[in-house]
C-alpha positions as CSV (number, residue, x, y, z in Angstrom):
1,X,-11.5,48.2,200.7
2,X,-12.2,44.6,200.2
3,X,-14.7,43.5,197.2
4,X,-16.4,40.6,196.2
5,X,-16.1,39.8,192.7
6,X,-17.7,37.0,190.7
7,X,-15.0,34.4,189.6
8,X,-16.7,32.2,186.7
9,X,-14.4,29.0,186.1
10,X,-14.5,27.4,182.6
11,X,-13.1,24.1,181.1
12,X,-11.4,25.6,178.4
13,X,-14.6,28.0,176.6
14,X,-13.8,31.1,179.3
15,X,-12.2,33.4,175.6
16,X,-15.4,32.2,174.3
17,X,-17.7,33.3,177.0
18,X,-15.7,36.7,177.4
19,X,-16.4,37.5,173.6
20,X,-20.4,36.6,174.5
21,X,-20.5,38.7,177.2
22,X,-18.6,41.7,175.2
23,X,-21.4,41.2,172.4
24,X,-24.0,41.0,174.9
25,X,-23.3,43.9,177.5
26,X,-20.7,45.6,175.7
27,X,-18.4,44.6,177.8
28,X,-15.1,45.8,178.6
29,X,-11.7,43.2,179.3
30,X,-9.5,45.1,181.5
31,X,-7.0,42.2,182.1
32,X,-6.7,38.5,179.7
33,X,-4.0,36.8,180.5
34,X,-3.6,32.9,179.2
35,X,-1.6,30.2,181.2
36,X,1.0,30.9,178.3
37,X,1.5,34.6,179.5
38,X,1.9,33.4,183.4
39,X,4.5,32.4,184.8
40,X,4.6,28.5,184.6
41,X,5.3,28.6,188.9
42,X,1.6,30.2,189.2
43,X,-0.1,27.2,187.9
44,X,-1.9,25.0,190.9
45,X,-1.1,22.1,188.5
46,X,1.2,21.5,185.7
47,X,-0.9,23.1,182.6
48,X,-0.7,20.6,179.6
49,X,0.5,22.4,176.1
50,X,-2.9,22.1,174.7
51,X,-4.3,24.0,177.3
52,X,-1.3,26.7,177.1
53,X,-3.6,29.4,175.5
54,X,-7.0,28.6,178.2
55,X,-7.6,31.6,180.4
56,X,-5.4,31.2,183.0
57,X,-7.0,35.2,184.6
58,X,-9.3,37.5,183.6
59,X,-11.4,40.9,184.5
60,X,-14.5,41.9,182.5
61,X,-16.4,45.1,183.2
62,X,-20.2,44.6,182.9
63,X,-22.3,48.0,183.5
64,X,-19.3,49.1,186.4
65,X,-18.6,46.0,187.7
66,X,-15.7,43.5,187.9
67,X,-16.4,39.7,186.9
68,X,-13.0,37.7,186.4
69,X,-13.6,34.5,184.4
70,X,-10.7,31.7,184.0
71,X,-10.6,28.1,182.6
72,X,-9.7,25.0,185.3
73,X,-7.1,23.5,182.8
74,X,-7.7,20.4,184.9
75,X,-11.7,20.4,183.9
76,X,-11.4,20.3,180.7
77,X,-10.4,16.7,180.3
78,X,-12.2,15.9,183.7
79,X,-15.1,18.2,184.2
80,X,-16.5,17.7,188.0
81,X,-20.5,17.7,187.6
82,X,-22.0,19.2,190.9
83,X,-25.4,17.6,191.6
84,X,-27.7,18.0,195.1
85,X,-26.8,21.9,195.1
86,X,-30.0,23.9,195.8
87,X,-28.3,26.9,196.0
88,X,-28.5,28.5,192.4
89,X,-25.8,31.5,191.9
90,X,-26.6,33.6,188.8
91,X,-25.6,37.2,188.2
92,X,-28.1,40.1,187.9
93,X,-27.4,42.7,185.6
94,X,-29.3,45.7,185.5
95,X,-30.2,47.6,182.5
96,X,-31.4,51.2,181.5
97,X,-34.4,50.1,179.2
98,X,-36.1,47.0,177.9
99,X,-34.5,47.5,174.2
100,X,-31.0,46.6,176.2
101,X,-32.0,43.9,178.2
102,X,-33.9,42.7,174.8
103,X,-30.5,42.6,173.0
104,X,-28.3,40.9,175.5
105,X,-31.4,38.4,176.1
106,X,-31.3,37.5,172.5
107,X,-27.7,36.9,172.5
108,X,-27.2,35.0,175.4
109,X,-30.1,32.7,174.6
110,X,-28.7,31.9,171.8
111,X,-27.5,27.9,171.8
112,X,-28.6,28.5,175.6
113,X,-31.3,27.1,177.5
114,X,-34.6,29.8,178.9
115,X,-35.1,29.2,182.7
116,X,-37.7,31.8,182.5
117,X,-38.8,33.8,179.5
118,X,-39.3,37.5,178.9
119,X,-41.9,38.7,181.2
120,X,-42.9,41.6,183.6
121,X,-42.9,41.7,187.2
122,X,-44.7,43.6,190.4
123,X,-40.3,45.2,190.8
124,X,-39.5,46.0,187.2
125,X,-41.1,46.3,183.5
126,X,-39.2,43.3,182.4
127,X,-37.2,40.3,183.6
128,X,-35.7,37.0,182.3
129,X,-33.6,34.1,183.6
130,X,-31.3,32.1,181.2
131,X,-28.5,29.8,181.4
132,X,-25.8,30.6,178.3
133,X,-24.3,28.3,175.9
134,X,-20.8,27.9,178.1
135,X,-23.4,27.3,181.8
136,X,-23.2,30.8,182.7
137,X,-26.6,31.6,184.6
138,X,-28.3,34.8,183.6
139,X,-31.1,37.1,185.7
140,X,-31.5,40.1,183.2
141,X,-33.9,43.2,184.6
142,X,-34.9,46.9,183.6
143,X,-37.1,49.1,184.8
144,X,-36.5,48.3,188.1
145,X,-39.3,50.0,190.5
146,X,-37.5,49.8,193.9
């Protein structure tokens, strides 16, 4: 049955942000592979020595589901800035009680930047929004009433 999975691309901070997200929702990695482990042939583009141990794949379990992360060899010498999008993609994770979503909240905002802080909401008995230290956009929530 086909899925959709969130594919999170780094320039070269994708280990980093998979040990976050571990902290944060006790995450599980289910497959980390570097460009090292692949066969050179999979590459799009030739993948410089420096970058040999940059994710080249990845699968993290977060609360049941899949999220793959990798690093774009290629951006991390040239990132690509993408400006007049007004669509916003963040992930929404779930959580069983505030004290959780408290926890993960205080990891990821930390060295990240608060779109919207702690607060309560007519769907759930609390919410926040945050962007994490390697750009990874963030919409926490527990309690949810629906």
């Amino acid at each position: 049955m086909p899925k959709i999975v969130p594919f999170l691309n780094f320039a070269g901070q994708a280990a980093q942000a998979m040990a976050l997200y571990e902290k944060a929702f006790t995450a599980k990695i289910k497959v980390k592979l570097t460009y090292a482990d692949m066969n050179p042939a999979d590459a799009i583009n030739e993948v410089k020595e420096e970058h040999k141990n940059f994710i080249g794949y990845s699968e993290i379990e977060i609360r049941g589901e899949t999220i793959s992360l990798y690093d774009d060899s290629n951006a991390a010498e040239n990132p690509i800035p993408i400006s007049g999008n007004t669509c916003v993609i963040a992930l929404l994770v779930h959580f069983d009680s505030d004290e959780e979503l408290k926890k993960a909240y205080e990891i990821l905002s930390d060295g990240g930047t608060i779109i919207t802080p702690l607060f309560t909401q007519t769907y759930c008995s609390l919410a926040a929004d945050l962007i994490d230290k390697f750009g990874g956009r963030w919409s926490l929530m527990s309690g949810y009433k629906g």
